[in-house]
N, C-alpha and C positions, 0 to 999 in steps of 0.2 A: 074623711079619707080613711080610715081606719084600717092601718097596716101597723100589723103588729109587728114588735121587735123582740128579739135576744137579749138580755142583756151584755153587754159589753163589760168587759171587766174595763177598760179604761173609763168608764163613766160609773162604773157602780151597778146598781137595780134600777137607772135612767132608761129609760123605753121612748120609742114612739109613742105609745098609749100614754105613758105618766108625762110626757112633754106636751102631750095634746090638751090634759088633764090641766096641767097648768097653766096652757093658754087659755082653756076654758077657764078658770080661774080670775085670770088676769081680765080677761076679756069682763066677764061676769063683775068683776073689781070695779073695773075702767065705764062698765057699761057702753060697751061696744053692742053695735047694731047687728041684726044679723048679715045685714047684707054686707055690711066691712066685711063680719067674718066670714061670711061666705067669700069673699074677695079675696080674700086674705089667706084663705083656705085650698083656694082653687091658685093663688099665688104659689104656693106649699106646695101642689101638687106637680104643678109645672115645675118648679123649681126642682122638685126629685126626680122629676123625669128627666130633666136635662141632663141630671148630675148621669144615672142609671145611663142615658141613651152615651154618654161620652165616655163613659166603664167602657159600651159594648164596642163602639168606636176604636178605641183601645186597644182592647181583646182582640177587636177583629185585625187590628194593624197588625198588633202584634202578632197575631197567626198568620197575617200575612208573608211578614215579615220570615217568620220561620218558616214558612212554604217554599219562601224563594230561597232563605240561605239552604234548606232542604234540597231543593231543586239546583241550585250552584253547587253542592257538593257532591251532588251526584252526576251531576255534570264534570266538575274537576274529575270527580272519580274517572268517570270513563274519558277524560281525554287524557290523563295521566296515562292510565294501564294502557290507552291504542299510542299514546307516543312512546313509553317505556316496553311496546309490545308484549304485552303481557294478557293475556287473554281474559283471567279472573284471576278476584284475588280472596282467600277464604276472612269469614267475619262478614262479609256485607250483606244484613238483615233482609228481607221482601221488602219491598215498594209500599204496602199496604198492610204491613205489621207490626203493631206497635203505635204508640202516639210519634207528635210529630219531634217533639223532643226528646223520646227513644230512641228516633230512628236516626235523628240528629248525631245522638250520644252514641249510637253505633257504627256509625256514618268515619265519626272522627277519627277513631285508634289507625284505622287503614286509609284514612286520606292522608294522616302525619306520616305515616310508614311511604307512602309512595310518595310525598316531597322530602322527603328525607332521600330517597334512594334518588328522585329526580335530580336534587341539587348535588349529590353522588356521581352521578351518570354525566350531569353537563358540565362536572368537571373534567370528569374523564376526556370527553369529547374535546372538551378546550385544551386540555392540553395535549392529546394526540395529533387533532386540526393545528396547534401552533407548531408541531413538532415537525409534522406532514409541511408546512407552510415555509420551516427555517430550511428543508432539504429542498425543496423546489427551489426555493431561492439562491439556495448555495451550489445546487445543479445550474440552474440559469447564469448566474454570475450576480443575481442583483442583489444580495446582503456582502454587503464591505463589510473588513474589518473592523471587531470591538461594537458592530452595530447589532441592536437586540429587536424582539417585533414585541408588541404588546400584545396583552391578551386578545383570541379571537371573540367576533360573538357569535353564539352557537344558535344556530337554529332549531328549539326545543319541539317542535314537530313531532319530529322523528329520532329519537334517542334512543335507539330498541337497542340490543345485544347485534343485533343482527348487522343496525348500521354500524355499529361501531366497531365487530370484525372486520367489516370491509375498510373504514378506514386502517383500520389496525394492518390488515394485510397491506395495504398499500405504504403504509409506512416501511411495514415490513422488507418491500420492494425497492421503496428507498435507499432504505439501509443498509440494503446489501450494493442496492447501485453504486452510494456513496463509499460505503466497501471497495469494492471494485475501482471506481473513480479513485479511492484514494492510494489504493496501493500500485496504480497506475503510474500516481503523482511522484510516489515514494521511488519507484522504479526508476521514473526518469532523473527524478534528482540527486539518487543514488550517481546514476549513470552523468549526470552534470558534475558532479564532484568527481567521478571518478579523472574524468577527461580533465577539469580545469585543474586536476594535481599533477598531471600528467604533462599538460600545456605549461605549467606554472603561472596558471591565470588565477584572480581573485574568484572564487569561491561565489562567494556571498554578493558578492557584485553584479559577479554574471546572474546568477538565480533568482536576484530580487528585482531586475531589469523583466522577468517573465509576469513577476505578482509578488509584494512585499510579503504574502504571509508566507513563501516558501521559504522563510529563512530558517535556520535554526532554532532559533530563540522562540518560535511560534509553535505552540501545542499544537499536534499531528491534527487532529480532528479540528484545528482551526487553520487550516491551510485550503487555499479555494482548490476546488474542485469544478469547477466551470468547465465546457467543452472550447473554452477560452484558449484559459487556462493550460488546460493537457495538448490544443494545437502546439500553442506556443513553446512550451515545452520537448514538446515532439521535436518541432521544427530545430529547436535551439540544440537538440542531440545532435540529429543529422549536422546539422552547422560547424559543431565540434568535434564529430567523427570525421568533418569532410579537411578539418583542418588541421586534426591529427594527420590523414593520410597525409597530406600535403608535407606536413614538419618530417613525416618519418620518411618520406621519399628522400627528403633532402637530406636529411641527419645521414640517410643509406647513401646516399652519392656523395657527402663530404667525406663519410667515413672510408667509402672505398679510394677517393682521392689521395684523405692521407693514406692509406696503405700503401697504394703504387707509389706514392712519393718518398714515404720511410722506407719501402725496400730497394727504390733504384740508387735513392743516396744514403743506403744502409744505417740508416739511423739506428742508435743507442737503444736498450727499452728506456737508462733512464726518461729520455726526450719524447717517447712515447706512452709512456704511463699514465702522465696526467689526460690526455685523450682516450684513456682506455672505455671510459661513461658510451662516447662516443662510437667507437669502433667495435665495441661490443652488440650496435644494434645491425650488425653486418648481414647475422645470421637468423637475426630474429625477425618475426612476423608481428606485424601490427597488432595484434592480439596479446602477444608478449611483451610487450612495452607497456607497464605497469608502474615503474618505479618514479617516484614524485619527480617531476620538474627534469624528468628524463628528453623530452621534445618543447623545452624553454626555449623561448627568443634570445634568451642571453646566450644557453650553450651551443645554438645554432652559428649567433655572431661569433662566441670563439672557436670554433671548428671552422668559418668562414676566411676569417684574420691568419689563422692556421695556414689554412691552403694557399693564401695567397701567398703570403710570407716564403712557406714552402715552394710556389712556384718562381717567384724572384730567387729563390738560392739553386733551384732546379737551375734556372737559365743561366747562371753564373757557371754551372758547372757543368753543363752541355756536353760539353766534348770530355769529361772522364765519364760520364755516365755511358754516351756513346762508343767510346772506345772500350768500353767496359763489357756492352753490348755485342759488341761485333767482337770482343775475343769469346764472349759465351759461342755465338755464332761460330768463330772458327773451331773450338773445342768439340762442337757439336758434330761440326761436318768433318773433324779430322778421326772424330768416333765412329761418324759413318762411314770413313773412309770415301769422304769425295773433297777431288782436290780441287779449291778456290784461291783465287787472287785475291790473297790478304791485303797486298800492299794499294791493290787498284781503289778494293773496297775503302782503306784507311784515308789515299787520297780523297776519294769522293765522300768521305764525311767530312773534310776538313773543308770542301769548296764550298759545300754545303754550309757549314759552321760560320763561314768570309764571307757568304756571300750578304744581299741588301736585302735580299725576301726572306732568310731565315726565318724560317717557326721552329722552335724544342717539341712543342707534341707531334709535330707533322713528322719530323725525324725519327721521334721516337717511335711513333706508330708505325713509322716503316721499318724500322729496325727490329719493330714487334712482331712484325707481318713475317721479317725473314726466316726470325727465330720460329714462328709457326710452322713456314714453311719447310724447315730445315727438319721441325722436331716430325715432322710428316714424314718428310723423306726421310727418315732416319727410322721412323716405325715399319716404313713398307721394305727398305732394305735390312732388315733385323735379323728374318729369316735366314735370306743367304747369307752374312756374314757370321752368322752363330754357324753356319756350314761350312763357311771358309776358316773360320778356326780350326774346325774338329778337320778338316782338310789339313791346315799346315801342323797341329799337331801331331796326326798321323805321319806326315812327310818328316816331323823330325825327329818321331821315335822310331822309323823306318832307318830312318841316318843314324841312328844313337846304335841300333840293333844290329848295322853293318858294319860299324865299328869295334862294336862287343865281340861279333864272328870274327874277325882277324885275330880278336886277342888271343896268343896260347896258353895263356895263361887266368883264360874265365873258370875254368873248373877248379881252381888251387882252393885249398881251404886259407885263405887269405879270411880277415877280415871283413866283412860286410858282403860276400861274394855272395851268401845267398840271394839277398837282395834282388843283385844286378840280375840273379839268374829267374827269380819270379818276376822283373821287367819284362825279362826276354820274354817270357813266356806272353803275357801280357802285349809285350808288343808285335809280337809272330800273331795276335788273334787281329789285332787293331789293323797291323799292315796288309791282313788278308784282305780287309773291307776297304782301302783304300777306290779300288776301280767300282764299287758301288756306291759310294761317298760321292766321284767325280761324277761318275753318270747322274747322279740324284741333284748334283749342284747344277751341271748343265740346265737339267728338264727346268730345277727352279728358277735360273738367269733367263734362261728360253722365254718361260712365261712371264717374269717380272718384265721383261722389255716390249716383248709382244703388249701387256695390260698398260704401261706407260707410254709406248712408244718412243723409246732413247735406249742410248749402251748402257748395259751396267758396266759402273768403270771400277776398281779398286786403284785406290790412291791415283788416282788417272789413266790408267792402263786399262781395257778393256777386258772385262774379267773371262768373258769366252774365249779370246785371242790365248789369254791364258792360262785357261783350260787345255784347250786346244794343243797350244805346244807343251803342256806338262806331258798329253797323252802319246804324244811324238816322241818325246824323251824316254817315258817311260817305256815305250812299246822300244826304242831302240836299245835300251839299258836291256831289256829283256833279250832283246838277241845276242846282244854283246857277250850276257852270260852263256844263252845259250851257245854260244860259237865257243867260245870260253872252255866251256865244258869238253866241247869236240874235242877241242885242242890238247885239253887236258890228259882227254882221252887217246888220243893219237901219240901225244908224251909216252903215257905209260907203257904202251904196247914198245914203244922206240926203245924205253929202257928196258924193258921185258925183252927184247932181242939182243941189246947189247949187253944183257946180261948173260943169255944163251953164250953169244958171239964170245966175251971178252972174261964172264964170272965174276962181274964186278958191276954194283949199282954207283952210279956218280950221284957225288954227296949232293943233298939237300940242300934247298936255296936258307940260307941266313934269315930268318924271321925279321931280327930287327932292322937289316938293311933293307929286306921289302918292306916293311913296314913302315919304313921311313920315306923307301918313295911311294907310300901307297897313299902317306899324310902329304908330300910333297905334290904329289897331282892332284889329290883333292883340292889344294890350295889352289892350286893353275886352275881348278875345271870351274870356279866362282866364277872368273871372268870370261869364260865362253868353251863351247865345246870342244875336243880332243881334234875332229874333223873340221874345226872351221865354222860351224854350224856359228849362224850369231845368234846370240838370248838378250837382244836389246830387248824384247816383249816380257821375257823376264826378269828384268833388272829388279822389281818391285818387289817378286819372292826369292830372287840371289843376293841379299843384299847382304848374306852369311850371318845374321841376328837379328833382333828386336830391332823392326824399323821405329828412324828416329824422331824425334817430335818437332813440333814447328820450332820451339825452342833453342834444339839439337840435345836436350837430352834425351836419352834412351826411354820408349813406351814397353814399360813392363807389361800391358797391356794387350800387348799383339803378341803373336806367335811366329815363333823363326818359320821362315820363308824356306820352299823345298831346292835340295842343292841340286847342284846341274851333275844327273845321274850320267848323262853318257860320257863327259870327260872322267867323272870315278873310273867307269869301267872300263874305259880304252886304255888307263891309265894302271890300272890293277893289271890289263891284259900286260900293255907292255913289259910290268916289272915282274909277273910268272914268266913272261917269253924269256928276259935277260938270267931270273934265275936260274931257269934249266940249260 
């Protein structure tokens, strides 16, 4: 066999050659044959060859071996960079550069880097996927309370940047949904609370009936969000706005109760002040009723107890309320000047009051109705009667002015005489307008009866009737003077001859004695004409003052009534005829 060897430092200068050497030796010792040691030799030889063939065996595993981890890493290599999308990554050697354990060696730094960033990446995704997975569910309705998801598992495929924007966006979309969703939630439960302080309903009761996490006590971003949820919600608003209206309707019609019933039995403020919560939403709009526990059940029942209470003292006192009503009514219509039967009307609420079907509201509402009626008719006769004033007040500064022209003594410098004399003047402009005054009241009585169809009456007298004879009166007072004057005239010429005739004027009538029958026939001429004439029609403006009230005292209010001109002046005639 003669294969030489190396020495070996762990054997020394021991060779194959010098181990051959001494089995030749040994061999040669023992006196071995050769064919042993040919055997024996050819033993040897096999025996190194088996050793060598299972080295190569080895070697070849072993190369094999790194062929394939070779081949898996570049295998990982490129499924890592196509699932992390990443197209190349710098460092990784040619295919065919280098041995197989260079390439291995160069293989590694960038496979560690891309599982490295991998298990980076499939975090990220795990928790954006859990994140994406809690909103879904908290949108759907299906994570309850206090309950957590565990980790997802990530499908490591596809883990590029790319997918994980797109989940990223979507979460994104979530977020803002559940944004949305939750300030929705916030909204209504604002508006739940606002209403149940309003109701003086529990709170927390009503709201946790919709979903337990809406309570207070529940972190905002852990309150559902469900399409449940925000229904229910909804609904339970409306529920509460529609029960509001209801309480405030009522609250407004007990409150207007008690008013009508505090002011017909003029109640106290003490006795109304504690109701004030109440009566204050008289004015107010649903909208403005804000204040806690303002539309309570409780303060509905005592505003309710109220009323009734109030309507049992109401019925007790029936007939002063009523008769309280009908003197409103007569005070109204004796303002407007129309005369009613007080006492008819007084009987008919007392039969009314006795009788077995009595109702207080039925009564009252019709004693409502009258007063309506009455304050009607009292707005459409306003006009004329603001005319029939400035009428009787001109008629009785005409009378004050024909009393002043008698006096001889208006010009003295007396005290206060200027006065009287800037009256005169004043009332010489007024008395001028008297006959445009009457014609102006006519046209307007004309038409007020014509648009109603009835008499205009003053205090019951038919107010054209007397028109009418004032204008008879006055047009004969006016002749009266005018003939007066004739007269006058005809005098003077009489004494203008017998003065000729005799040189002597006959003395002047006595002032004060006409004047005293000039107050004496005024007196006479209140209760009817000088001729006869009768003023039954004006008994209403002869009554010589302030007519008088239902009561019988004096109405400062009215205006003296015009005196009966043609008795003055038949009566002024006579007492110039007897003075001359």
């Amino acid at each position: 066999m003669g294969v030489a060897g190396h020495s070996d430092p762990l054997l020394g200068e021991t060779t194959c050659g010098s181990l051959l050497q001494q089995l030749q030796l040994i061999w040669d010792e023992v006196g071995e044959s050769d064919e042993d040691r040919d055997k024996m030799l050819l033993q040897l030889e096999q025996e190194c060859l088996d050793v060598y063939r299972r080295k190569v065996d080895q070697a070849s595993t072993s190369r094999s071996r790194l062929l394939q981890q070779l081949s898996n890493s570049k295998s990982e290599l490129t499924r890592l960079l196509s699932a992390l999308g990443e197209s190349s990554i710098s460092g990784i050697p040619d295919k065919t550069s280098g041995t197989i354990k260079e390439q291995l060696a160069a293989i590694s730094p960038s496979l560690e880097i891309l599982c490295r960033k991998r298990e980076s990446r499939v975090k990220e995704f795990a928790d954006v996927q859990l994140q994406i997975q809690i909103l879904r569910d908290e949108i759907a309705g299906n994570l309850h309370l206090g309950e957590h998801l565990e980790t997802l598992h990530v499908n490591e495929d596809d883990i590029s940047v790319r997918k994980l924007n797109e989940y990223l966006s979507e979460l994104q979309a979530l977020q803002k949904e559940k944004s949305t969703r939750l300030r929705k939630i916030l909204e209504s439960v604002s508006s739940v609370h606002d209403l149940c302080s309003v109701l003086g309903m529990d709170f927390v009761g009503t709201v946790t009936k919709v979903h337990p996490s809406l309570d207070d006590s529940v972190g905002v971003q852990s309150k559902s969000i469900s399409d449940e949820t925000i229904s229910k919600l909804s609904k339970m608003v409306i529920v509460l706005q529609e029960e509001k209206s209801k309480r405030f309707a009522k609250i407004q019609a007990l409150a207007s109760q008690l008013s009508d019933l505090w002011n017909l039995m003029d109640a106290p403020v003490e006795e109304r002040q504690p109701f004030h919560h109440v009566t204050c939403n008289m004015s107010s709009t649903l909208d403005d009723v804000t204040v806690p526990g303002a539309l309570a059940l409780d303060v509905i029942q005592q505003a309710e107890l109220e009323v009734e209470r109030l309507d049992e003292l109401k019925a007790s006192r029936i007939k002063d309320i009523a008769f309280k009503k009908q003197t409103e009514l007569e005070d109204m219509y004796a303002q407007a000047h129309v005369a009613i039967d007080s006492s008819a009307a007084r009987d008919r609420i007392m039969s009314i009051i006795e009788s077995s079907s009595f109702e207080p509201s039925e009564l009252l509402a019709d004693m409502e109705n009258q007063i309506l009626k009455a304050n009607e008719e009292s707005l459409s006769r306003k006009d004329i009667l603001e005319r029939v004033d400035r009428w009787m007040s001109a008629c009785e500064e005409e009378s004050w002015l024909e009393d002043f022209s008698r006096d001889d003594n208006r010009y003295s410098a007396t005290r206060g005489a200027h006065l009287n004399l800037k009256r005169a003047e004043k009332a010489r402009v007024l008395v001028n307008k008297i006959p445009a005054i009457v014609d102006t009241l006519v046209a307007k009585t004309r038409a007020w009866e014509q648009e109603q169809g009835m008499a205009f009456t003053y205090d019951g007298v038919p107010l054209l009737a007397m028109l009418d004879e004032y204008k008879i009166l006055r047009q004969e007072k006016e002749d009266e003077k005018r003939r007066m004057r004739d007269q006058k005239k005809m005098n003077d010429q009489l004494a203008a001859e017998q003065e000729k005739l005799f040189g002597s004027k006959p003395s002047p009538a006595r002032p004060q004695s006409s004047s005293r029958k000039v107050a004496g026939a005024r007196t006479n001429g209140v209760g009817g004409a000088a001729n006869g004439t009768p003023v039954r029609r004006l008994s209403a403006l002869q009554s010589g003052g302030r007519t008088a009230s239902r009561d019988g005292r004096r109405d400062a209010s009215r205006p003296v009534a015009p005196v009966n001109y043609v008795a003055i002046a038949k009566e002024d005639a006579a007492s110039q005829a007897s003075s001359n």
